[in-house]
C-alpha positions in Angstrom: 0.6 15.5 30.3 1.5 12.3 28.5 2.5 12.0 25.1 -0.7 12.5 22.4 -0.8 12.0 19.2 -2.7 14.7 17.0 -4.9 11.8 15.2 -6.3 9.0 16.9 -4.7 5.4 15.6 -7.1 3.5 13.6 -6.8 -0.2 12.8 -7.4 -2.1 9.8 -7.0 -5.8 9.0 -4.5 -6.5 5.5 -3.2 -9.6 4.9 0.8 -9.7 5.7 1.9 -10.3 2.0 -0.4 -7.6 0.7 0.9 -5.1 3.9 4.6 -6.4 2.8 4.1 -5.7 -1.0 3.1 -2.1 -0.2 6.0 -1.7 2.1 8.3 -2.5 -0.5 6.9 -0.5 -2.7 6.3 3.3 -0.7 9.1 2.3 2.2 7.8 0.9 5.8 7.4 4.3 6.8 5.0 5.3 3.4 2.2 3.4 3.7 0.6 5.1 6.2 0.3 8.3 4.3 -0.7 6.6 1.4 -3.7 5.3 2.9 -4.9 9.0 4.3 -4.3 10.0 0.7 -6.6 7.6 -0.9 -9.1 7.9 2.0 -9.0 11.8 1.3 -9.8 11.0 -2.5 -11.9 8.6 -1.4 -13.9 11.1 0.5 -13.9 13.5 -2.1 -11.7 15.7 0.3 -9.5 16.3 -2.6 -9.8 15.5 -6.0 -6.1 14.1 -6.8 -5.6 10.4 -6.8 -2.4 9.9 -4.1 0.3 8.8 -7.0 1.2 5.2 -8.2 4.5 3.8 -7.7 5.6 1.8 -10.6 5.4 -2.0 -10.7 8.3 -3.7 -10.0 10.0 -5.9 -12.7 8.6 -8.9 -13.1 10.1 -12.5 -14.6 9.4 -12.8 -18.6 5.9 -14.1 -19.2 4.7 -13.2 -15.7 1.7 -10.9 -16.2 0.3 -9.0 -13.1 -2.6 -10.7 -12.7 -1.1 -14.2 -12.9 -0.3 -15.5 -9.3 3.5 -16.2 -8.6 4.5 -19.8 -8.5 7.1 -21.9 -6.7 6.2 -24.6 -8.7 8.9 -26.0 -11.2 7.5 -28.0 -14.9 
């Protein structure tokens, strides 16, 4: 029999810099589980919000809803 994975692979569309951001921050390997965790709370499977990793540093200034800029004054 060939190889089967217990759970069906699903696919869902996130753009690369978002996808790239979230790898940085749970590890390539994280995200994934991340995702069935907030789907289960989601669902109301469980009632525990999957944990936050904390925000990276950011430059002086920078707040986190200001877009980053390559722009120099």
């Amino acid at each position: 029999m060939p190889n089967v994975e217990k759970t069906p692979r699903q696919t869902v569309r996130v753009e690369k810099e978002l996808w790239d951001k979230a790898g940085v921050m749970v590890g390539p390997r994280g995200r994934g589980q991340h995702i069935r965790d907030f789907l289960r709370w989601l669902t109301h499977e469980t009632d525990e919000l999957p944990a936050r990793p904390a925000a990276p540093e950011r430059d002086a200034g920078q707040s986190a809803d200001s877009p980053q800029s390559n722009e120099v004054s």
